[in-house]
N, C-alpha and C positions, 0 to 999 in steps of 0.2 A: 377897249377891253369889253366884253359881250357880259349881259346881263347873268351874274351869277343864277343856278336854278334852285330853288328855294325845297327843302326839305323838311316837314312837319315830323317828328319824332312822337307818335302817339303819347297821351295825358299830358302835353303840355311843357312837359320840364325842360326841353330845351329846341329848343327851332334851330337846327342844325343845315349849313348850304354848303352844296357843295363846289371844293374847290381845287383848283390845279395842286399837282401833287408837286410837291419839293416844298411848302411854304417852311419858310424857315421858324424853328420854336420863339414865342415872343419874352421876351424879358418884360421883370416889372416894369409898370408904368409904360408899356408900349401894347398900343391893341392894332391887330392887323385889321385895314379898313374894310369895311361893308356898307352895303346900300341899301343892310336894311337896318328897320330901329332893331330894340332892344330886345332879347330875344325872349320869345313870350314863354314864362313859365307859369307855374302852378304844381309842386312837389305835389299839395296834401293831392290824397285819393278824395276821389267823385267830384273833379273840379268840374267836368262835363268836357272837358278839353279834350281831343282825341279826332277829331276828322281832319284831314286835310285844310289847312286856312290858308289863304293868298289875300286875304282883306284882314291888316293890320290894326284897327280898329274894333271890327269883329271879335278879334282873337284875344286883344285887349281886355274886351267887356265879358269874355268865357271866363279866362285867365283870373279876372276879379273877384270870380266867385270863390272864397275860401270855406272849406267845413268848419264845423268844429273843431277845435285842435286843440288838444292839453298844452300846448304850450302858450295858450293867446293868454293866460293870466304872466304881467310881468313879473312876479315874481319867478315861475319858472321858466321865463327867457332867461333872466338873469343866472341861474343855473346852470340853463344848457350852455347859454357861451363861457360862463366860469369853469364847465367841463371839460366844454371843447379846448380852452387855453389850456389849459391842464393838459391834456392831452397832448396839444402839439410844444408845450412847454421842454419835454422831454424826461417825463419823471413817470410816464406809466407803467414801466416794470417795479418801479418803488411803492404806486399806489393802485387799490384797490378802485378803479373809476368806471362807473356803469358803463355799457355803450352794447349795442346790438351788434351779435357777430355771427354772419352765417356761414354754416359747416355743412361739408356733405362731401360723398364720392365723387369722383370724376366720372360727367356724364349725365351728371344726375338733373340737370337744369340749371344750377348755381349761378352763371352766370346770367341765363337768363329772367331766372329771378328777380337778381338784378337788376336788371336794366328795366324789367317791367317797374320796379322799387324804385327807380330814377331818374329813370328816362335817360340813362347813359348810356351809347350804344356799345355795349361792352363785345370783344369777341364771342359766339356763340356755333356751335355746331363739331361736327367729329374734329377732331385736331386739334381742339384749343384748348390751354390748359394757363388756369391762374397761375405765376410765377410768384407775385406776394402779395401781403397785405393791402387790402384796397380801402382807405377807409372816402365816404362821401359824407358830407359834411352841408345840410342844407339851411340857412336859415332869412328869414324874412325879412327886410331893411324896409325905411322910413320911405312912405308912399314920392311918389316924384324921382326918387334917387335912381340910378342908371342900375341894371343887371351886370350879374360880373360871375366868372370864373376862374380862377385860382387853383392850381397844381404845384404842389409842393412834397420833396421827400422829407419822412422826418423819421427820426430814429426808433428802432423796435420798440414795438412794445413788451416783447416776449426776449428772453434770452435766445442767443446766438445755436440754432440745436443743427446746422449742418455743415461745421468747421472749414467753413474757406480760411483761406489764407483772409488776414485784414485788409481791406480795400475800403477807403474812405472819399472813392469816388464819387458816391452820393451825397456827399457833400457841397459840390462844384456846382450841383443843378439850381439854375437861375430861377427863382418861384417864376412860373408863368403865370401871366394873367391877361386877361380879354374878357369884353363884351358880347361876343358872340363865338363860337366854337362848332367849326363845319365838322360833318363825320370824316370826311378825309383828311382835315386838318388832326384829329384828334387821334385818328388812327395814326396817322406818322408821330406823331407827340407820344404812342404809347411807343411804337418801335426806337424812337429814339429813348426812351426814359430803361427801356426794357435792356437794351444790349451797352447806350453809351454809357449810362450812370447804376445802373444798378448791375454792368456788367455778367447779365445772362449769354451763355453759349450752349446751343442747345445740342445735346449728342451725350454720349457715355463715351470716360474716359478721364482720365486725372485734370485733365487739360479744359475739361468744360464746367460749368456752372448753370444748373437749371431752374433754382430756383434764389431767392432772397429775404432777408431777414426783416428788410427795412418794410417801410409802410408807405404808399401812396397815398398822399392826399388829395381828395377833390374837391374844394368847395365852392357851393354854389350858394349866392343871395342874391338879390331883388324885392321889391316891394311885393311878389307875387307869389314868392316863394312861403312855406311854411317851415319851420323847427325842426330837423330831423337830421339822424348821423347812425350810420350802418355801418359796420367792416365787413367785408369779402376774406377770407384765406382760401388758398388754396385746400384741391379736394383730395381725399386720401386715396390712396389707391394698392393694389395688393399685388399687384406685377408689375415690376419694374420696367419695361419693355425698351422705353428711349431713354431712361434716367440711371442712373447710378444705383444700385442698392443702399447704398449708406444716403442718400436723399431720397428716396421713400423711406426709412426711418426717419429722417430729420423734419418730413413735412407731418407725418405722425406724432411726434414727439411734440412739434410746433402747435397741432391742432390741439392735443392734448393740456398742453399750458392756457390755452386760449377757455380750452372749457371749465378747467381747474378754476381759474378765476372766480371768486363768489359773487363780484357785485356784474357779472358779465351777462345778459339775458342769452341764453344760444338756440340761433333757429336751425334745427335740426332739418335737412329738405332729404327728399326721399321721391325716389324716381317712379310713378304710379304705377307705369309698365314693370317694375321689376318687384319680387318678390320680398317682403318687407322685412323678412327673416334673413336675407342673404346680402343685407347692405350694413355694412359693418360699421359703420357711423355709430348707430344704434347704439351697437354693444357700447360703443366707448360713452357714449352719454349716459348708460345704465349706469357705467362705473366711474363717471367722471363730476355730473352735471344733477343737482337736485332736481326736483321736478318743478318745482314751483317759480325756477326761471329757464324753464325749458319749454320750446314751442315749434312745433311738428308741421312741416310745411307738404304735401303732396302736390309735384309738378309734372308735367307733361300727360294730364287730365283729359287731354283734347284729342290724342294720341289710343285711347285705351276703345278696344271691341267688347269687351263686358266687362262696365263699372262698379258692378254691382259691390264685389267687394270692398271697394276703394273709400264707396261711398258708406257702406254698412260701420267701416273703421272711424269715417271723419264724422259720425252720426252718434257713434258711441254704443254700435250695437253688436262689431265684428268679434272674430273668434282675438284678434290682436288688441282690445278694447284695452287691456292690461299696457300694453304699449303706449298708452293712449298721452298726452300733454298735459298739462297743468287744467288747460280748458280743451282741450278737444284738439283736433287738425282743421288745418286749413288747403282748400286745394283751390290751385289758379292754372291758367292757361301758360305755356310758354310759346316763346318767339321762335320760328324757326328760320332757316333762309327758304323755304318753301314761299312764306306769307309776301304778298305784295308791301312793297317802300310804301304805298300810302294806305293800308289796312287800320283803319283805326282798337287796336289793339286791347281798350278798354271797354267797347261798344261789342268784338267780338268775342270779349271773352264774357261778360254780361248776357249774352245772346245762350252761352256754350250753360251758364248756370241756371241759367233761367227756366231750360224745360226739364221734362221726365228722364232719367230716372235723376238728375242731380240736383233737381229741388229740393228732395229728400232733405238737404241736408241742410242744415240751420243757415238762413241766410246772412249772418252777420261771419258768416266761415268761407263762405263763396268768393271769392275771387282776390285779387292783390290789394284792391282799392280797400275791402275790407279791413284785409294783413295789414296795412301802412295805417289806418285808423288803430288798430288792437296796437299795433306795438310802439306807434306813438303812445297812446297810454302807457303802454308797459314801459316806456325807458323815462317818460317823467315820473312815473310812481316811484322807480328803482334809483331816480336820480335824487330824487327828494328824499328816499329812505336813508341812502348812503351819505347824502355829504359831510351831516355832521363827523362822520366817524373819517371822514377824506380831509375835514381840518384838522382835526385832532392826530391824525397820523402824518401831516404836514409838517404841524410845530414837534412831534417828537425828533422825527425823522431831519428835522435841522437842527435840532437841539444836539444829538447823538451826533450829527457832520459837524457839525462845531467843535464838537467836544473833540471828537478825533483830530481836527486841522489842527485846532489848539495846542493836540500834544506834538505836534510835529515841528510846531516851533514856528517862526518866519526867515526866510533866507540869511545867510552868516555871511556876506562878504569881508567886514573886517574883524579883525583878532578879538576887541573888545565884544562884540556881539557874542562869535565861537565861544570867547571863555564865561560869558553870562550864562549862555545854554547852558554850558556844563554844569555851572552854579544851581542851576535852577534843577537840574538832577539831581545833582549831588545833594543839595539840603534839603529837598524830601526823603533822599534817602538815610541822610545823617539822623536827621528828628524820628525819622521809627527807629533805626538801628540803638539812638539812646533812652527813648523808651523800652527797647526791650531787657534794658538793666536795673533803670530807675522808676518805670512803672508798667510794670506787664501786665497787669490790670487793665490797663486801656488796651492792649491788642487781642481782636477776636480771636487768631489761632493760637494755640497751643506749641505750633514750631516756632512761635517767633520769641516766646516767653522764656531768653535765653539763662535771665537770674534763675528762675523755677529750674531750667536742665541743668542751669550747672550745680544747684544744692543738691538734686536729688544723684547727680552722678557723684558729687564729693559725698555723700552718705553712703552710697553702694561704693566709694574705690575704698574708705573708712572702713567698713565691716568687713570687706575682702583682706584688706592690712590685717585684722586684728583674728580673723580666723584663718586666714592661710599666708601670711608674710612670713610664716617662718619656717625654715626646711626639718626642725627636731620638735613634735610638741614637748611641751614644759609640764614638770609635775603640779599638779593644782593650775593648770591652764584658766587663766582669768579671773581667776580667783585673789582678791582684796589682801595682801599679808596684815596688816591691822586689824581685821575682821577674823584670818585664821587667828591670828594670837588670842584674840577676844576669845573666841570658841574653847580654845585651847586651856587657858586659864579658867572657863569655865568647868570643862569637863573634867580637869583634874580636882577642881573645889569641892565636886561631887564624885569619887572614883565610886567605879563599879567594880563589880568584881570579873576577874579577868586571869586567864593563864597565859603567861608566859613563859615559851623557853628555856630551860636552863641555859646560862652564856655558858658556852664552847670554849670559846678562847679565839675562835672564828671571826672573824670582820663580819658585821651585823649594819645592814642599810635599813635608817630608821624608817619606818611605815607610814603613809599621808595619815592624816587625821580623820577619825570615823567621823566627825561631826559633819553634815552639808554643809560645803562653803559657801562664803557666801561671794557672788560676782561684784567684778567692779566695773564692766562694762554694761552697752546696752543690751547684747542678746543674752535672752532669758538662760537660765542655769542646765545645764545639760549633766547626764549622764556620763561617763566615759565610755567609749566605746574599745572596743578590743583591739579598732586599730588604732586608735588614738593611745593606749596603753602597750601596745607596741613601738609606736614611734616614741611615746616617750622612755622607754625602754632602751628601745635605739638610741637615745641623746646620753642616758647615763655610761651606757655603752661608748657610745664615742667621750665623755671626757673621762673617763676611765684609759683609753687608747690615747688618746693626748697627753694625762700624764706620764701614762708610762715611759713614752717617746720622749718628751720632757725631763723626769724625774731626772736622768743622765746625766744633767748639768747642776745637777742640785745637792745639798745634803738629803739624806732621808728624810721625809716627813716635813719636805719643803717643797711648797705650789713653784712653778715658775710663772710670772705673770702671762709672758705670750700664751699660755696655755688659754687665757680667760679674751684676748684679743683673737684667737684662731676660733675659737668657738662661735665668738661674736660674729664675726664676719661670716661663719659658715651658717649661723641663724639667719643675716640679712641678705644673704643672696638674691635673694627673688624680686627686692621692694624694688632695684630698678623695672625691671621686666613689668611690675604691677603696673608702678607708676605710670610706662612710656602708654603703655594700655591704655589707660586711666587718661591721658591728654589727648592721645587719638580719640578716644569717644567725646571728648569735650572738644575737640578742633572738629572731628563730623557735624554734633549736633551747631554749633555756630556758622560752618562752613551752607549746611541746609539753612536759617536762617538769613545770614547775610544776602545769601543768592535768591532766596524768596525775596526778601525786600526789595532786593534789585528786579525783580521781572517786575513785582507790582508797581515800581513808580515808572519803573522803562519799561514797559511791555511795549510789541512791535506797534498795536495799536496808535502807544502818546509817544514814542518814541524812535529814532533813527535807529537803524538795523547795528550801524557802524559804532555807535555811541554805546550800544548796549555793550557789543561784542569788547569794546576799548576795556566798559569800565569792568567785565565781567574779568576781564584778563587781567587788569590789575587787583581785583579784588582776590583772585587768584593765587598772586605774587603777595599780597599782604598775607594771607592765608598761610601760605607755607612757608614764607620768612618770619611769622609769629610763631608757627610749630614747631621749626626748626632752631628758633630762640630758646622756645622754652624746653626741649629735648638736651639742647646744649647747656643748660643751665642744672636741668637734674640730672645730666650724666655728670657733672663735673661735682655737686652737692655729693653723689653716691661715690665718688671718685675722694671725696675729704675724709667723706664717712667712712672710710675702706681703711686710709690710709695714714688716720689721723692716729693722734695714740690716745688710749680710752682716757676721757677723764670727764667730770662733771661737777658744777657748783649747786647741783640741786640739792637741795638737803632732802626730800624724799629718796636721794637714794639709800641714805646713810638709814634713814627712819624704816622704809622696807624693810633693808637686807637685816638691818638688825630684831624685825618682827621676826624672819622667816628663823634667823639661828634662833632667837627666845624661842620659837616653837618647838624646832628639835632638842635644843637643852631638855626643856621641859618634859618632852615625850620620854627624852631618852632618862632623867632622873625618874620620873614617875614609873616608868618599866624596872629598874634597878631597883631602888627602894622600896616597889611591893614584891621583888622577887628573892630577895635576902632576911633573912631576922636576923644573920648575925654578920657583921663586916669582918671579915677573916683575908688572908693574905690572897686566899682562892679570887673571892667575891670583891676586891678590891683592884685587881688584877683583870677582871671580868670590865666592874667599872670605868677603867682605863680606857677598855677598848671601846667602850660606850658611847665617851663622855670628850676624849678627847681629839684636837683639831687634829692632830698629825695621823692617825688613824687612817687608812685609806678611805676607807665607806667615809669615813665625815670629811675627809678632804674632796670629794666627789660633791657628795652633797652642798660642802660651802661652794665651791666653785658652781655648781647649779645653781645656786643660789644668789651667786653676785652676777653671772653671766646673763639670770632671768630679770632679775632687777633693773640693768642696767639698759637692756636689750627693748624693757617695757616702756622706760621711759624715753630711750632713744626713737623708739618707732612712736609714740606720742609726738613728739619733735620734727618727726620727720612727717608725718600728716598734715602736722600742720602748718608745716613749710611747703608741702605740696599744696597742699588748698588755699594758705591764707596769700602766698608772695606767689608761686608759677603760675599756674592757676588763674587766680583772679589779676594778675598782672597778662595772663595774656587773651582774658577775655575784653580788660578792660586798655586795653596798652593801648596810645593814640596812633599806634602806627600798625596795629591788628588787623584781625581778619576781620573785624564786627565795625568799630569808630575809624579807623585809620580812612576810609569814602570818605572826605570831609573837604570845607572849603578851603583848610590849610593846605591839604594836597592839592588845592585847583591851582591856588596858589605856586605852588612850586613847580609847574610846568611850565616847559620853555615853550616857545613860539609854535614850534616845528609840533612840537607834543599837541598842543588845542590844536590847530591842526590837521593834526590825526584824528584827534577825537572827534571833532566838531564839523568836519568836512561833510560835506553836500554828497551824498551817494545817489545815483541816479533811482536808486528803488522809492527812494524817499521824497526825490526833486518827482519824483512819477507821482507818488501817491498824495504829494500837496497840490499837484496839478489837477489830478484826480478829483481830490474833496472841493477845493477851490470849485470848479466843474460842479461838483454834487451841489456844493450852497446856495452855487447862483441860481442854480434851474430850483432848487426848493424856496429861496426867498421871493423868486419868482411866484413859484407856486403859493406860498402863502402869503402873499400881495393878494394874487389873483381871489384866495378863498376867501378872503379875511375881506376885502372889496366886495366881494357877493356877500357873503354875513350881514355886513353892514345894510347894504343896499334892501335885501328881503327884510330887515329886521325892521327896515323904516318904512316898507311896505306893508309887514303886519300880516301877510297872508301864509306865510310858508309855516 
């Protein structure tokens, strides 16, 4: 086999040789063999590394020399690699984690940035274009130890923003790893990474795929290496030309998440030759990226016939100064395929800075070697700012994945497990639902405080009863009969003077009483109103019409009782209609309660999809077989009340009705006796008609008067058979719409029922797989942070 020919990669980072083309990709723990040592690096900038070496020892004793470097204190090694795990743990779309990310247009240098930043030989020149995330990954190992490189994909960091179809191919790719890494070997290792695993096909058309979501990892150690870690994305670009429309949005959209990031430093690059106003990068870091982890790179320096303005910008003097970085611009040379394979790359761009007119510009802004010093510091500063807030949003962030797994329970293969779940639903939802009767005080809202709705709806169905349950108002509506009598007695103890009528010989309906009544309920004492003096108008009117239809069957001047049962009944018509009202707003407002309580202990969150929908349909079915109970219960009460024949053991009714006739006597002797001085056959005959029952006007009257008594205390009776037995029987019933969710009902399901309930739905088996997934990679994670914690804190220096 002929002496491979050996390749120097300018500054050191990697001594790449090259080799026959097919080598096949190496899997872990396999390195394809070479005849040289180890391959000489030296990441940090100004190692002196950069001419062409063939004396292995030489290169050696360059390679040695390390700068300064923010990361040579251990405490922020231990950082940057509890970062980097972090990072490739698979949790950085969850967390906030510094890391250096360059952006820029296609074209603009970016890749060659790069490579001068790594010494990777990245594609460069017309035609190349990043397809994704490139993150490099560089850090320093224990002197004597072997160099090594490692390729590995690991999952976005950014959301998915260019809707493939899911393709979990990149997952299949074998970390490679080796000691030495030729540029032709490396370029087949991208070709293959590019089309086998990350599945790019390049063209327009439903059928191809040009760019990816996922992230390329490169990392590189040795003893000669220094601290560092950069991401590549792809660059934006504003014509579509070989790609799809909807992928220039998604690589847009992508760049744009990447700048969003707060703890993300973004080096903004900008192409020297093109007009700094017409590279649209820009704008988006205006509106995306604070300034003060923003850092402005000008490439292709080497390129430009009058630098003057380029230089006047990175100087802090141009008319773009406003444009200007946190600290200023930096400009470097880029690689082109023009420069010779052995151009020492750091020597000749050194050389490009060195003279007039680009001295101008501060020399710690000149070249790349500088850039890889600045933003070293910038990404240990940024890394040391953030972490505390990256452990602390660790432990939430597992705390909240737990809590969710939690509520989703652990797999149900047997009966006994299914019916525990449910158990375990059901009695958090039992313990609120019977706090909301026996102590509403403890629940914060207001719907759930079912005792509170249902008093204040039996207070408002009570006042409806008592001012509109009846279809005729009553004379003296509401008004106390033992308080009229009181009045009554009073005012005739005191008469005033008064004219009366002569009696006629006419029927005479004796007059309410001038005195204010007084009320026996709760609403305050009203006025009469003209229609309320109509309607009751209209009731003396109808039992007027009833007797007469009646009297037929009777002697003269004899009631028929049905008269006083048809009245009744035509008073109570409406209290069903009130009632069934009255239980619909009590079966809503419990109905809205009960199904709150069920989403707060099942919500999709702690809960299966299938288990909610179960119990919500059975709570459902308790729901309207308790409405429906107690509908059936007061139509059959109003159906006795209809049909029953009147009678009552109350002795207020005898005590009323006998106030209301004392009060007519009285009215009616005291009008008689101031209007006679002498009792004559005339004025006795008058009195008759006054005084006695069979009279019509006082047969009307009595009958008003037993029909309002009886009526008053029946609808008393009947409120409170609605409120105290239907009512609170079906808020409180064990088989209702509110308690009936209980472990008795878990109980009485058969086999086939848990079941149903408790069965594994794939949304559910998805999303325990899911959080399971989230836990690991966050216990992970806060292994990783909570291991650096310790480890700085015993150092003392961070």
């Amino acid at each position: 086999m002929a002496q491979p020919t050996t390749l120097s990669i300018p500054s050191g980072l990697f001594e790449f040789e090259r080799k026959s083309p097919g080598l096949p990709v190496s899997p872990v723990g396999t390195y394809p063999e070479s005849q040289d040592a180890e391959s000489q690096v030296d990441y940090a900038a100004g190692s002196g590394a950069g001419s062409p070496c063939y004396d292995k020892g030489h290169c050696q004793d360059k390679a040695d020399v390390i700068p300064e470097n923010p990361f040579d204190s251990e405490s922020s090694r231990v950082l940057f690699d509890a970062i980097d795990k972090l990072q490739s743990c698979g949790v950085s779309q969850e967390l906030a984690i510094p890391q250096l990310v360059i952006v820029g247009g296609q074209s603009t240098g970016k890749s060659s940035l790069l490579q001068s930043l790594t010494d990777i030989p990245f594609p460069v020149g017309s035609g190349c274009c990043t397809r994704f995330a490139t993150r490099i990954v560089s850090r320093r190992t224990a002197p004597g130890s072997r160099s090594s490189v490692k390729v590995t994909i690991v999952e976005p960091d950014v959301t998915d923003k260019f809707g493939y179809p899911p393709d979990d191919t990149y997952k299949d790719f074998p970390p490679y790893v080796t000691n030495h890494l030729g540029i032709e070997e490396f370029t087949q290792l991208m070709e293959t990474i590019t089309t086998k695993y990350m599945g790019i096909k390049r063209g327009k058309g439903h059928e191809t795929k040009n760019f990816a979501s996922q992230v390329l990892r490169i990392e590189l150690s040795g003893p000669s290496r220094s601290h560092f870690s950069i991401l590549d994305v792809p660059g934006i670009f504003s014509y579509a030309h070989d790609v799809n429309e909807e992928e220039e949005h998604g690589v847009r959209q992508m760049v744009e998440e990447y700048m969003r990031q707060p703890a993300n430093i973004v080096i903004c690059v900008a192409a020297a030759t093109a007009d700094l106003s017409t590279q649209e990068i820009f704008k988006m870091a205006a509106n995306f990226v604070d300034k003060h982890r923003l850092v402005g790179v000008f490439t292709k320096c080497d390129r430009l016939e009058n630098p003057n303005e380029v230089i006047d910008i990175a100087s802090g003097y141009g008319k773009d100064f406003t444009r200007s970085m946190k600290d200023g611009w930096f400009v470097v040379r880029n690689r082109s395929d023009a420069d010779d394979e052995e151009l020492d790359f750091k020597e000749a761009e050194r050389k490009l800075f060195s003279h007039s007119p680009w001295d101008r510009i501060p020399e710690n802004r000149r070249g790349s070697v500088q850039l890889q010093k600045y933003l070293g510091n910038l990404l240990c500063a940024q890394i040391r700012g953030n972490f505390p807030a990256i452990q602390e949003s660790v432990r939430k962030l597992l705390s909240d994945a737990k809590d969710s797994r939690k509520g989703l329970g652990e797999p149900r293969p047997s009966h006994s497990l299914r019916q525990q779940y449910i158990r375990d639903v059901v009695e958090k939802y039992h313990t609120v639902a019977t706090k909301t009767l026996k102590s509403p005080g403890s629940l914060a809202k207001d719907s759930l405080r079912v005792r509170g709705l249902v008093r204040r709806a039996n207070e408002s169905f009570t006042a409806q009863m008592l001012a509109r349950g009846h279809t005729h108002t009553f004379e003296d509506h509401g008004v106390d009969p033992m308080a009229q009598l009181s009045d009554t007695i009073t005012l005739l103890s005191n008469p005033q003077p008064a004219t009366v009528p002569t009696p006629t010989g006419h029927e005479q309906v004796t007059t309410p009483p001038t005195t204010p009544p007084k009320k026996r309920h709760a609403p305050p004492p009203q006025q009469p109103t003209k229609n309320q003096s109509v309607h009751a108008a209209s009731f003396v009117d109808e039992i007027r019409e009833q007797l007469h239809i009646w009297q037929t069957t009777e002697l003269p001047g004899m009631v028929n009782t049905e008269v006083i049962q048809i009245l009744y009944r035509a008073q109570s018509e409406k209290w069903q209609q009130i009632a069934e009202q009255h239980i619909e707003n009590i079966a809503d407002d419990v109905e809205r309660a009960s199904n709150s309580i069920l989403e707060d202990v099942c919500s999709p969150n702690s809960c299966s999809k299938i288990l909610y929908e179960e119990l919500a349909r059975a709570l459902t079915h308790f729901q309207q077989e308790a409405k429906e109970k107690a509908l059936r219960e007061l139509r059959e009460h109003c159906r006795r009340e209809r049909e029953a024949h009147l009678q009552t053991t109350d002795a207020r009714f005898h005590e009323r009705l006998q106030a209301l006739r004392t009060v007519r006597l009285l009215k009616a002797i005291g009008a008689s006796f101031s209007s006679f001085k002498v009792l004559d056959l005339s004025s006795s005959k008058a009195l008759f008609h006054q005084l006695h029952h069979s009279i019509e006007g006082n047969m009307v009257n009595d009958v008003h008067d037993v029909v309002k008594v009886y009526y008053e205390l029946s609808l008393e009776a009947f409120i409170r058979y609605i409120t105290n037995d239907i009512v609170e029987d079906f808020v409180s019933y064990s088989k209702g719409p509110l308690v009936g969710l209980s472990t008795d009902w878990v109980f009485t399901l058969t086999d086939e029922e848990v079941q149903r309930l408790a069965r594994e739905d794939d949304e559910t088996m998805g999303r325990r797989s899911h959080f399971d997934g989230v836990i690991e990679k966050l216990q992970t994670a806060h292994e990783i942070a909570e291991k650096a914690r310790i480890q700085t804190r015993n150092l003392g220096d961070l």
